[in-house]
DRENDO-995590 format. One record per residue (C-alpha): residue in one letter; x, y, z. Coordinates in nm, 2 decimals, decimal comma, always signed. Last residue first. Example, Ala and Ser with C-alpha at 12.3 -4.5 7.8 and 13.67 -1.06 7.14 Angstrom:
! DRENDO-995590
<atom residuo="S" u="+1,37" v="-0,11" w="+0,71"/>
<atom residuo="A" u="+1,23" v="-0,45" w="+0,78"/>
//
This chain:
! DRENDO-995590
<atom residuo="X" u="+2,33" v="+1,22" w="+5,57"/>
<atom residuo="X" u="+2,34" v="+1,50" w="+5,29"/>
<atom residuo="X" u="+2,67" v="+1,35" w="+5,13"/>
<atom residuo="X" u="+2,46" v="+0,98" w="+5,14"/>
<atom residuo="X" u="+2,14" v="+1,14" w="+5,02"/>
<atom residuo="X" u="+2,39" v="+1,28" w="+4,70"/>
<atom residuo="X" u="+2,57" v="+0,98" w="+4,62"/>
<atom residuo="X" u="+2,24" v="+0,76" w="+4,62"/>
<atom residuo="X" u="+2,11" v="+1,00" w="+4,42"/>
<atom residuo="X" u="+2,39" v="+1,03" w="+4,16"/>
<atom residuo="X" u="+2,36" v="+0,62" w="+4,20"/>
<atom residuo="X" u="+1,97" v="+0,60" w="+4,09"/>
<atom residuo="X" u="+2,04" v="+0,87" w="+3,77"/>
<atom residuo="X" u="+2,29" v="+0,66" w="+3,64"/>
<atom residuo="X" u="+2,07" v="+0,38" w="+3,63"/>
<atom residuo="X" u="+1,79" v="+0,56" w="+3,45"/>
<atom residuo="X" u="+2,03" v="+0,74" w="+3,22"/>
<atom residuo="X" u="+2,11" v="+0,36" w="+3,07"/>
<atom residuo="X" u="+1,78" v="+0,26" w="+3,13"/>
<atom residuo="X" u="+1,70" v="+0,50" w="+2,89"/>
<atom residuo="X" u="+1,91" v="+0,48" w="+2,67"/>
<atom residuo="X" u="+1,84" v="+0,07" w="+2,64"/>
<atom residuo="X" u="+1,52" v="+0,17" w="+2,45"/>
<atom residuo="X" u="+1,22" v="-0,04" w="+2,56"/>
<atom residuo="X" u="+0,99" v="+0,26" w="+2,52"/>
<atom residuo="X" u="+0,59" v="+0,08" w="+2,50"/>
<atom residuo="X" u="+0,54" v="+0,18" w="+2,92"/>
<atom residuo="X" u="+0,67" v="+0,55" w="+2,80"/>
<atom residuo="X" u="+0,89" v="+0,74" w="+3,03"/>
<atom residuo="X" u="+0,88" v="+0,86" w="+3,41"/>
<atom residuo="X" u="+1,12" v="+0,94" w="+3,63"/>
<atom residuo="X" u="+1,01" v="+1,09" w="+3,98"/>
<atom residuo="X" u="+1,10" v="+1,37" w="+4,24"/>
<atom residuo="X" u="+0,88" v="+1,32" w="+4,57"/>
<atom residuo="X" u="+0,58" v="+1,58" w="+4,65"/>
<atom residuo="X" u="+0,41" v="+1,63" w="+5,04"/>
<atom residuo="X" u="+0,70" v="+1,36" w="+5,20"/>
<atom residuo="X" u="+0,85" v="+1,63" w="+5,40"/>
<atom residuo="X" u="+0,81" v="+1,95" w="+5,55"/>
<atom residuo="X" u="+1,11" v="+1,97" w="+5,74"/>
<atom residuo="X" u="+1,19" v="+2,13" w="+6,12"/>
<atom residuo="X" u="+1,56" v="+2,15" w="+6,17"/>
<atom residuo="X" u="+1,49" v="+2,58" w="+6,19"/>
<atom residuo="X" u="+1,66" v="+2,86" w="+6,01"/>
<atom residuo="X" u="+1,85" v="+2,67" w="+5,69"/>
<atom residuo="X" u="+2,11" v="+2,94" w="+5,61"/>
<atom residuo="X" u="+2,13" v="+3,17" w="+5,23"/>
<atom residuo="X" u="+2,43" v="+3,35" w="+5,11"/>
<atom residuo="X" u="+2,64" v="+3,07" w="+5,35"/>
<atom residuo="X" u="+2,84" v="+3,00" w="+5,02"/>
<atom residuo="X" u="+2,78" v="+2,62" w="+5,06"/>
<atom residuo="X" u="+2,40" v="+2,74" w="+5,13"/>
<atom residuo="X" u="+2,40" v="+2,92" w="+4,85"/>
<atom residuo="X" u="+2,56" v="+2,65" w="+4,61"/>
<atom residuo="X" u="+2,40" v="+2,35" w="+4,76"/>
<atom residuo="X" u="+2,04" v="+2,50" w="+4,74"/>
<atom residuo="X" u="+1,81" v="+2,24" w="+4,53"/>
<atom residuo="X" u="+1,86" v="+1,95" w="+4,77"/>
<atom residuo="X" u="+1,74" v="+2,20" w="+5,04"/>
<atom residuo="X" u="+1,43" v="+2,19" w="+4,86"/>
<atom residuo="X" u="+1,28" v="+2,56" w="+4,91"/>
<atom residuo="X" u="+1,08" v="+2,70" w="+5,17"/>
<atom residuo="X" u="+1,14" v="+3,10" w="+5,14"/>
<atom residuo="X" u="+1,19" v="+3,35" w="+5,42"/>
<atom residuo="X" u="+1,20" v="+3,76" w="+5,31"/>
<atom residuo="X" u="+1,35" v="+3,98" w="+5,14"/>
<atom residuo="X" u="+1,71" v="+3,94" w="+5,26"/>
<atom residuo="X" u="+1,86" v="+3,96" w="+4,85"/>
<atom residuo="X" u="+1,98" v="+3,60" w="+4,93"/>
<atom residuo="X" u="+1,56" v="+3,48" w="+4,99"/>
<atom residuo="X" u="+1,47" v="+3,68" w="+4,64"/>
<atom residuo="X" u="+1,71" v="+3,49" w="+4,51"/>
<atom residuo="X" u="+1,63" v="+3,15" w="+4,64"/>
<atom residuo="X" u="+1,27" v="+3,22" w="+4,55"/>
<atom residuo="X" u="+1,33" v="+3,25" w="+4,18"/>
<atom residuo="X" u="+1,51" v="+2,97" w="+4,15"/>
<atom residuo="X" u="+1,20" v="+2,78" w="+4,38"/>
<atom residuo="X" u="+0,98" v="+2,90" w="+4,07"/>
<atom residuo="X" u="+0,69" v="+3,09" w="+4,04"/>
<atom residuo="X" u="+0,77" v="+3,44" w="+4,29"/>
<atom residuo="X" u="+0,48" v="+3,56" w="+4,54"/>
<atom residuo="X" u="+0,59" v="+3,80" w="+4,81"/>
<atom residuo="X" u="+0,36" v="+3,78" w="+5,12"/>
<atom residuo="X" u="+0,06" v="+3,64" w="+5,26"/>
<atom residuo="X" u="-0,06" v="+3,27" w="+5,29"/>
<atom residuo="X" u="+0,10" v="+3,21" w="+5,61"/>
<atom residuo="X" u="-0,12" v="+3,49" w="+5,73"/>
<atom residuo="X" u="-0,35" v="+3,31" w="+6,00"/>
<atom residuo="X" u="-0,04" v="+3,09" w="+6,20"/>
<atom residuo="X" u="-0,18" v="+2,80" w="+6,37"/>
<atom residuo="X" u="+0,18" v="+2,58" w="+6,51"/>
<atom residuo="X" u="+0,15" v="+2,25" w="+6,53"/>
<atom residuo="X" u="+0,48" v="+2,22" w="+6,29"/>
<atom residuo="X" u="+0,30" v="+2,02" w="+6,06"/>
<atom residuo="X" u="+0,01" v="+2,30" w="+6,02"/>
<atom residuo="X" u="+0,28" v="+2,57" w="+6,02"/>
<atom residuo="X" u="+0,49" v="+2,37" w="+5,71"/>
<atom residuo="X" u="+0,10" v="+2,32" w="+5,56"/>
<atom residuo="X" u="+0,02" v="+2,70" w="+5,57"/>
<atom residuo="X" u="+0,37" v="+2,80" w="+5,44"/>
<atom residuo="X" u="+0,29" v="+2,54" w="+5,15"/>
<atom residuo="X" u="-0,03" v="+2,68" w="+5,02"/>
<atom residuo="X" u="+0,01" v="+2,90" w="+4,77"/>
<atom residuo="X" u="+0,21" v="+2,59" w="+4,54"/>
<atom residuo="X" u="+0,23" v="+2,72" w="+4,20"/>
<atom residuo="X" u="+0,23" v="+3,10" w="+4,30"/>
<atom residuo="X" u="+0,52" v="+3,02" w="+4,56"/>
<atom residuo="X" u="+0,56" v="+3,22" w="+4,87"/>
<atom residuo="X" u="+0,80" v="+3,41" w="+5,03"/>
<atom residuo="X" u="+0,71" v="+3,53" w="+5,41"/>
<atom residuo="X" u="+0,86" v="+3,87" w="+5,60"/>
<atom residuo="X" u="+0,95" v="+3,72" w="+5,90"/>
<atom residuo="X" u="+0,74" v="+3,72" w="+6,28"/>
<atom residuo="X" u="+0,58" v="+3,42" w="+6,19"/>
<atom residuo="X" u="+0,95" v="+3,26" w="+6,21"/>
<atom residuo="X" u="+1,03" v="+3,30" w="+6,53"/>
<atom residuo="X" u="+0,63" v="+3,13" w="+6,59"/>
<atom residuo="X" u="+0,75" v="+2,81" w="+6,42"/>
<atom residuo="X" u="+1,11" v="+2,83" w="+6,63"/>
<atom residuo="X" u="+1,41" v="+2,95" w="+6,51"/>
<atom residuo="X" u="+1,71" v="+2,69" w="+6,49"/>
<atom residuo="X" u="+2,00" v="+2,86" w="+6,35"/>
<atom residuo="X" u="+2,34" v="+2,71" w="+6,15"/>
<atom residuo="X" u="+2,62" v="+2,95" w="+6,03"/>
<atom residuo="X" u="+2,87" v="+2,70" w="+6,10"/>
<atom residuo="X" u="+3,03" v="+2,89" w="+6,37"/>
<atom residuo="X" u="+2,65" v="+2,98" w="+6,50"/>
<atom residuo="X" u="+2,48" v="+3,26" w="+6,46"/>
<atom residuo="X" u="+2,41" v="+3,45" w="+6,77"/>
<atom residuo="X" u="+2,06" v="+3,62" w="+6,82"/>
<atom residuo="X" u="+2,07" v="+3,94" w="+6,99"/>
<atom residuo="X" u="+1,99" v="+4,13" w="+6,68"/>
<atom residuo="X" u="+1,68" v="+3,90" w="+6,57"/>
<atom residuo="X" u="+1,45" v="+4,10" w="+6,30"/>
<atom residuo="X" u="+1,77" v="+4,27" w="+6,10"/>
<atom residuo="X" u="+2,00" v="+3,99" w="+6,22"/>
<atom residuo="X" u="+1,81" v="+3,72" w="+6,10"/>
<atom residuo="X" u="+1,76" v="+3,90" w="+5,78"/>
<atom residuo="X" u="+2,16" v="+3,92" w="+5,73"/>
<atom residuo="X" u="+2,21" v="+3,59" w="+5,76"/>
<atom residuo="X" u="+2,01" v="+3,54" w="+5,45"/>
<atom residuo="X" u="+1,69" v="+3,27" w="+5,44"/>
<atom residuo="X" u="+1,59" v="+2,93" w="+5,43"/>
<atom residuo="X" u="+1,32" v="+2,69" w="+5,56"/>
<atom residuo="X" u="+1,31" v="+2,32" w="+5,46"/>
<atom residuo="X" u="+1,15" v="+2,13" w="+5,22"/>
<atom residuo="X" u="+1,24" v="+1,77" w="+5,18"/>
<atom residuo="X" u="+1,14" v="+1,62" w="+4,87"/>
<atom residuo="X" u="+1,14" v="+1,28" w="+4,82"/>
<atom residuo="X" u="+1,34" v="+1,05" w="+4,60"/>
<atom residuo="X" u="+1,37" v="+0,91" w="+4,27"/>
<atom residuo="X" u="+1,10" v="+0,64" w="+4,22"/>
<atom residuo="X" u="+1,12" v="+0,52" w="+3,88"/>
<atom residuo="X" u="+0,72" v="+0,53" w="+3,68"/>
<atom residuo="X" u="+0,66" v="+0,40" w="+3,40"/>
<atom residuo="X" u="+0,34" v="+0,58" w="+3,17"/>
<atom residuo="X" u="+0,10" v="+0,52" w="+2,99"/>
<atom residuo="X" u="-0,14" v="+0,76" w="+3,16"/>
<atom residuo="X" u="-0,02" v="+0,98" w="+3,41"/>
<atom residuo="X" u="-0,25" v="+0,97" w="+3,68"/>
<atom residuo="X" u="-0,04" v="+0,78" w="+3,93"/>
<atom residuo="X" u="+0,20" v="+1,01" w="+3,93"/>
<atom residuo="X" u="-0,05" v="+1,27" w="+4,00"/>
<atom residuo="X" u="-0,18" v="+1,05" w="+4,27"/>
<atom residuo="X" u="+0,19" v="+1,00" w="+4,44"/>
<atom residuo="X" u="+0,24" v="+1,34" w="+4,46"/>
<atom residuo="X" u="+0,45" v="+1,57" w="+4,18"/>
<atom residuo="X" u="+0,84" v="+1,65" w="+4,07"/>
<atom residuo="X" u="+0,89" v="+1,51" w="+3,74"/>
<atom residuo="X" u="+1,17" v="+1,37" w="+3,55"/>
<atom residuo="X" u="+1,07" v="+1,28" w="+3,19"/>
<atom residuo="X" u="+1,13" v="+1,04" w="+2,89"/>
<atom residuo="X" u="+1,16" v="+1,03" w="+2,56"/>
<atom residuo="X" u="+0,97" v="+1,36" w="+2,51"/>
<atom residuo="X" u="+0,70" v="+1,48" w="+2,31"/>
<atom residuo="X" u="+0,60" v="+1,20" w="+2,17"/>
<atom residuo="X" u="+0,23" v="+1,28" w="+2,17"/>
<atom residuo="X" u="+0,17" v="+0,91" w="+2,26"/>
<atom residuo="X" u="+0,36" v="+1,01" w="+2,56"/>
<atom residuo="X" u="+0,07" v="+1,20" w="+2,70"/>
<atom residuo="X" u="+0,20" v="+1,54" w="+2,92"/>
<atom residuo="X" u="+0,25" v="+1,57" w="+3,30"/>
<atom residuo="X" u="+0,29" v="+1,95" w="+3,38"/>
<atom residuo="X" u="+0,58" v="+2,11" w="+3,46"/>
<atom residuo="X" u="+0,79" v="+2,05" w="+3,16"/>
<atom residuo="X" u="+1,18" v="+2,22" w="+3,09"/>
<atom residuo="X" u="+1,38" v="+2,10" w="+2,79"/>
<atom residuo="X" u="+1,68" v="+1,89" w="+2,84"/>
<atom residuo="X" u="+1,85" v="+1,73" w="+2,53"/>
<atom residuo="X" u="+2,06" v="+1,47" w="+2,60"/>
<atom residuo="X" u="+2,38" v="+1,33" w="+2,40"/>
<atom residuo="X" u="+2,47" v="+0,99" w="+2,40"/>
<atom residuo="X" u="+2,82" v="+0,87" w="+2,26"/>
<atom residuo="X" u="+3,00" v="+1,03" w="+2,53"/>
<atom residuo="X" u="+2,84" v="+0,76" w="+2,77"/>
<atom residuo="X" u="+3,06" v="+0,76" w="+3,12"/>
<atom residuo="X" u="+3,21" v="+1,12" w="+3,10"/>
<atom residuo="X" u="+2,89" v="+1,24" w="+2,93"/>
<atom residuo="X" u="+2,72" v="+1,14" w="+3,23"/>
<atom residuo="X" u="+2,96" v="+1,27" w="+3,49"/>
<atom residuo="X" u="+2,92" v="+1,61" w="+3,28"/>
<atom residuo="X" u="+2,51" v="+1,58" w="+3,39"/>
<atom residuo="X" u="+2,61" v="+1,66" w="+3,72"/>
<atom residuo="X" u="+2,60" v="+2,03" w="+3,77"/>
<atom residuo="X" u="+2,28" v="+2,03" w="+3,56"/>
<atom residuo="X" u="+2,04" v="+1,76" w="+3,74"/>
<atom residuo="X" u="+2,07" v="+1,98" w="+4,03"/>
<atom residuo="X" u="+2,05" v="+2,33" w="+4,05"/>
<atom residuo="X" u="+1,97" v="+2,37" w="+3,65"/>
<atom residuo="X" u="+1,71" v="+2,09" w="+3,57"/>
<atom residuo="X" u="+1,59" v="+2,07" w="+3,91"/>
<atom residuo="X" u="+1,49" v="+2,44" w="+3,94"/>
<atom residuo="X" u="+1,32" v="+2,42" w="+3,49"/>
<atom residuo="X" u="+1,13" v="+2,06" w="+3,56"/>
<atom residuo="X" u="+1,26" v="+1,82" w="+3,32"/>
<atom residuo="X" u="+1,12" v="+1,68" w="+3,04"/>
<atom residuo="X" u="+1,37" v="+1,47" w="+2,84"/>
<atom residuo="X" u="+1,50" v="+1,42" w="+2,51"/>
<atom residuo="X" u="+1,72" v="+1,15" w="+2,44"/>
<atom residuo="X" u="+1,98" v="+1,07" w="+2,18"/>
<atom residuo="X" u="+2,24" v="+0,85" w="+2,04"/>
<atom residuo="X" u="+2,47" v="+0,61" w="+2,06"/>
<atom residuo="X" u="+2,68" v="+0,51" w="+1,69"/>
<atom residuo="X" u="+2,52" v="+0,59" w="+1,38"/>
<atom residuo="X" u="+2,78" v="+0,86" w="+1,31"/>
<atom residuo="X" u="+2,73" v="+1,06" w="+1,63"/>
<atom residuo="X" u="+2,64" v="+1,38" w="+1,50"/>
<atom residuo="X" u="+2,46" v="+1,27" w="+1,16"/>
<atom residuo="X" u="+2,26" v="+1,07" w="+1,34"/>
<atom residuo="X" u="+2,18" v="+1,40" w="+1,60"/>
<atom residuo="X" u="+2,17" v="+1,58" w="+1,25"/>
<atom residuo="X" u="+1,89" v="+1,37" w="+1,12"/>
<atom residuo="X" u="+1,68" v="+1,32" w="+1,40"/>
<atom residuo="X" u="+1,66" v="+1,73" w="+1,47"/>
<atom residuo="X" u="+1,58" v="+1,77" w="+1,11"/>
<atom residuo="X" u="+1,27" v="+1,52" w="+1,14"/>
<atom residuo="X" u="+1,13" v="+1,61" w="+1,48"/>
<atom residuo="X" u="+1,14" v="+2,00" w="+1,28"/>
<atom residuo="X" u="+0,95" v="+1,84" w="+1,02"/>
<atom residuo="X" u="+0,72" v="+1,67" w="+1,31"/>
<atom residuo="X" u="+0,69" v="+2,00" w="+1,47"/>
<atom residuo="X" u="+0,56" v="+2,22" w="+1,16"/>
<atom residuo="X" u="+0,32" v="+1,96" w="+1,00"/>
<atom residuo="X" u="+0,04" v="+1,98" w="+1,24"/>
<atom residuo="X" u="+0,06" v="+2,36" w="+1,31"/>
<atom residuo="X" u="+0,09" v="+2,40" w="+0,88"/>
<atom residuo="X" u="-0,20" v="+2,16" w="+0,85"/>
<atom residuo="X" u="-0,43" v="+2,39" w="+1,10"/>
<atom residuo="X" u="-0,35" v="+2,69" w="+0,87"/>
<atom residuo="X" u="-0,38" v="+2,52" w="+0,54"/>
<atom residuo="X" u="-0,72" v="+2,37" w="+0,66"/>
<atom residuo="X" u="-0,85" v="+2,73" w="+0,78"/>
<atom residuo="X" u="-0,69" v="+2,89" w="+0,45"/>
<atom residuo="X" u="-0,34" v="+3,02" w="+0,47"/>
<atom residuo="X" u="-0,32" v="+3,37" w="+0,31"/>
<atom residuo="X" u="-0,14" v="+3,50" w="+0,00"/>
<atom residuo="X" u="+0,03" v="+3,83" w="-0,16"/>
<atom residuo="X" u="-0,11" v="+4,14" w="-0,12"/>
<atom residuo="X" u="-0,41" v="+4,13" w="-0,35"/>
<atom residuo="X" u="-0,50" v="+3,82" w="-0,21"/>
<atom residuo="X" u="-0,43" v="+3,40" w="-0,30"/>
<atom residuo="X" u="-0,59" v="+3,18" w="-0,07"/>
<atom residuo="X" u="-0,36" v="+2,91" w="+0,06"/>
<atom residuo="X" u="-0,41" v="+2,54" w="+0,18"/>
<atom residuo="X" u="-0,65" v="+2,46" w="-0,10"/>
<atom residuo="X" u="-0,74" v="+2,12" w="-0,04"/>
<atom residuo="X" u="-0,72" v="+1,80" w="-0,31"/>
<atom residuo="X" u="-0,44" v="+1,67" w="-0,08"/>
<atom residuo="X" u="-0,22" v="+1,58" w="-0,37"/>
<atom residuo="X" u="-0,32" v="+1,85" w="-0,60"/>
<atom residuo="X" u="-0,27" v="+2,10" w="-0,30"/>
<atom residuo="X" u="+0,09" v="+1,93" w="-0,26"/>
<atom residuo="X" u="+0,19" v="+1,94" w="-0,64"/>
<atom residuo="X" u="+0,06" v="+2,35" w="-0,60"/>
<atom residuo="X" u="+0,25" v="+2,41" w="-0,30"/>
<atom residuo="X" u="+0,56" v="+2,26" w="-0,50"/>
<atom residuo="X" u="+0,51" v="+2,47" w="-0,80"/>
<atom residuo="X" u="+0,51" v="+2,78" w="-0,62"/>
<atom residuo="X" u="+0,80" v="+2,70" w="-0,43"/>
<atom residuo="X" u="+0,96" v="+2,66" w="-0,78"/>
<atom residuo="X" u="+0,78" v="+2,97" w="-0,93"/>
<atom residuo="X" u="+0,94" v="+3,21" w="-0,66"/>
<atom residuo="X" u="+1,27" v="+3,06" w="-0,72"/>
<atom residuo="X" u="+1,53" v="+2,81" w="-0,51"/>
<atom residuo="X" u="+1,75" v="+2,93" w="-0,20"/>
<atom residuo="X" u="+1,50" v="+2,79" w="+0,08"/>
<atom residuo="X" u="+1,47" v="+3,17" w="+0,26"/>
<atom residuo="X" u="+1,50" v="+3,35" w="-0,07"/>
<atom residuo="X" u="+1,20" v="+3,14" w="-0,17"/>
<atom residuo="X" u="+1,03" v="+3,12" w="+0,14"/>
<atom residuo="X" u="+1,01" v="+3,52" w="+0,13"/>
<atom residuo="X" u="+0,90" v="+3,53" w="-0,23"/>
<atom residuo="X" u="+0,61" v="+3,27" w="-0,13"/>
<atom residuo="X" u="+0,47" v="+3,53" w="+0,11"/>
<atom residuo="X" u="+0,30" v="+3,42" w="+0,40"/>
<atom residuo="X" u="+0,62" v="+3,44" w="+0,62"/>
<atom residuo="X" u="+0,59" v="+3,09" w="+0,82"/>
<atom residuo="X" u="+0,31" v="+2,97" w="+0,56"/>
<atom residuo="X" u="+0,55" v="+2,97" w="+0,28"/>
<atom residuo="X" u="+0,86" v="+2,79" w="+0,50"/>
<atom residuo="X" u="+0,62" v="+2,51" w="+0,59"/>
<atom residuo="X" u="+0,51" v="+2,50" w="+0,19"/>
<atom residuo="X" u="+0,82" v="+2,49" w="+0,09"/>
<atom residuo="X" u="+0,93" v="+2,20" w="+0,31"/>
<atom residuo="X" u="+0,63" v="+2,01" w="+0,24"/>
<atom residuo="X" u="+0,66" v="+2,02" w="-0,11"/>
<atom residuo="X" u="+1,03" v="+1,92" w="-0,08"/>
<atom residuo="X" u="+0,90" v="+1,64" w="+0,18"/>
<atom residuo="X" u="+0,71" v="+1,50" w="-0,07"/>
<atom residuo="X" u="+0,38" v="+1,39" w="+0,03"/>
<atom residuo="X" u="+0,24" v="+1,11" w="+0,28"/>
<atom residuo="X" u="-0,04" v="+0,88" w="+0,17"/>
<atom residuo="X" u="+0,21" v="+0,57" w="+0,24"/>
<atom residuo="X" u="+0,12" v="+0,37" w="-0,08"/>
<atom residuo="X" u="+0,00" v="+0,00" w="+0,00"/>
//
C-alpha cells in the first residue's frame, strides 16, 4: 500500500510559505525561485485536493485547513531535522534523548552533574527541555521525563513508568543578614546554623510560591503551630526565583534544600529551623510503558547512583 504522505520538498516549501505568507520570502529563505516554491505548493494542494492558501491582492493567506495543517506539520518536520543531525552527530553510533525536566531541578541539580554522564556515555547526547505538567507520551514529546509531583499525580499519568527518585524535603531558608535585621541578639553559629522556632519565624517577612500558595500554611500546620497569614507575602513561580529573592534578605522561602548546595555552601542563604516538610511531592522518572530503548535505562541507572551519592553527602 502507498504511504499517503507527500514530498518532503513540497512540504518543506510549503512550511517555509506559511511561516512568512509570502512565497518570495520562502523562496529567498529555501534558495530556489518564486515559481519553484510555487510549484511545490501546488503538487501538494493537487495531492491533498485542499486549498491550503488563498491568494489576495497582497500576496497569499493560509486557509482554515492550510492553517491547521501548517501547526500539524511544523513539529514533526522539525522532529525530522533534529533526528537527522543528532545521526549525523554521532555517526550511527549512541544516540539521543530528550527529556522533560522541571526548569529548578534541571539547572541546580540535574545540571551540575550531567558532565559525569557524558564522562561515562560520550556517545549519547541529552537534550533537556523544561515540563511542569505531565503530558501523553503518545504525543512523543519527550523520551522520557523527571517530574516533581504526589503519588496521585504520578499515578494519573497515563502510559506511563514510573522510577522512584526521591522525596522532597523542604526546609526553611533565608540570609544571615535578615536574622539579624529582625533577631539582633541572636548568635549565629560557627557554622552558620540557627534553629528558630514556628512562631520565630511568623514574625518574618514570608516568600511564597504562585504554583504551590499553600505550602507555608502546611509547614505551620505540621509544625502545630496555627499561623492566619501564612498565605501572605511576596509571590515568585519558581523555587530559583525564591532563592534569590531569599539571598537579597526579602523575606523566608521553603525551598528543597537539595536544590540550594551552592548558597547554602556559600552561606548566602542558612537553613533557620531542623523542622522539614516532608513527604508532600517526591522527584520521579517517568517514560513510555511501550519505550524499551536501552538509553533510557542507561540514564535511568545513572540517575539512581547520583542519588544515592547525593542522600549519602546530605546524611
Amino acid at each position: 500500500m502507498r504511504r499517503m504522505i507527500p514530498s518532503i520538498q513540497s512540504l518543506i516549501c510549503f512550511e517555509s510559505a506559511a511561516k512568512h505568507k509570502s512565497y518570495t520570502d520562502a523562496a529567498q529563505e529555501l534558495s530556489i525561485t518564486q515559481s519553484a516554491v510555487s510549484r511545490q505548493i501546488q503538487q501538494l494542494e493537487d495531492f491533498l485536493d485542499i486549498e491550503l492558501f488563498s491568494r489576495t491582492r497582497h500576496g497569499v493567506e493560509l486557509t482554515q485547513a492550510g492553517e491547521q495543517y501548517y501547526k500539524n506539520i511544523k513539529p514533526l518536520l522539525l522532529g525530522i531535522e533534529h533526528s537527522t543531525l543528532d545521526l549525523m552527530s554521532h555517526k550511527g553510533l549512541g544516540g539521543t534523548l530528550k527529556l522533560g525536566v522541571i526548569p529548578t531541578f534541571a539547572t541546580r541539580w540535574l545540571l551540575p552533574r550531567l558532565y559525569r554522564f557524558n564522562e561515562i556515555y560520550p556517545e549519547i547526547t541529552i537534550h533537556l527541555e523544561t515540563s511542569t505538567k505531565p503530558f501523553l507520551f503518545s504525543d512523543h514529546i519527550f523520551d522520557a521525563a523527571i517530574y516533581a509531583g504526589t503519588p496521585s499525580q504520578i499515578e494519573n499519568w497515563p502510559g506511563a513508568k514510573i522510577q522512584f527518585l526521591m522525596q522532597e524535603e523542604v526546609v526553611p531558608v533565608c540570609s544571615p543578614t535578615l536574622i539579624k535585621r529582625h533577631f539582633p541578639d541572636i548568635t549565629l553559629k560557627q557554622n552558620q546554623t540557627i534553629s528558630l522556632s514556628p512562631e520565630q519565624i511568623s514574625q518574618l517577612p514570608l516568600l511564597q510560591q504562585t504554583t504551590r500558595p499553600y505550602i507555608w500554611k502546611e509547614w505551620f500546620t505540621c509544625m502545630g503551630y496555627e499561623y492566619p497569614y501564612a498565605m501572605e507575602g511576596q509571590r515568585h513561580e519558581l523555587f530559583s526565583m525564591l532563592a534569590v529573592a531569599a539571598t537579597h534578605h526579602l523575606g523566608v522561602a521553603l525551598i528543597p534544600q537539595m536544590l540550594l548546595e551552592k548558597e547554602l555552601l556559600n552561606r548566602e542563604l542558612i537553613v533557620i529551623s531542623s523542622l522539614k516538610l516532608v513527604g508532600t511531592r517526591s522527584y520521579y522518572f517517568v517514560y513510555s510503558e511501550q519505550n524499551n530503548n536501552i538509553l533510557i535505562q542507561k540514564f535511568i541507572d545513572w540517575l539512581e547512583q547520583e542519588v544515592k551519592n547525593f542522600q549519602n553527602q546530605v546524611v
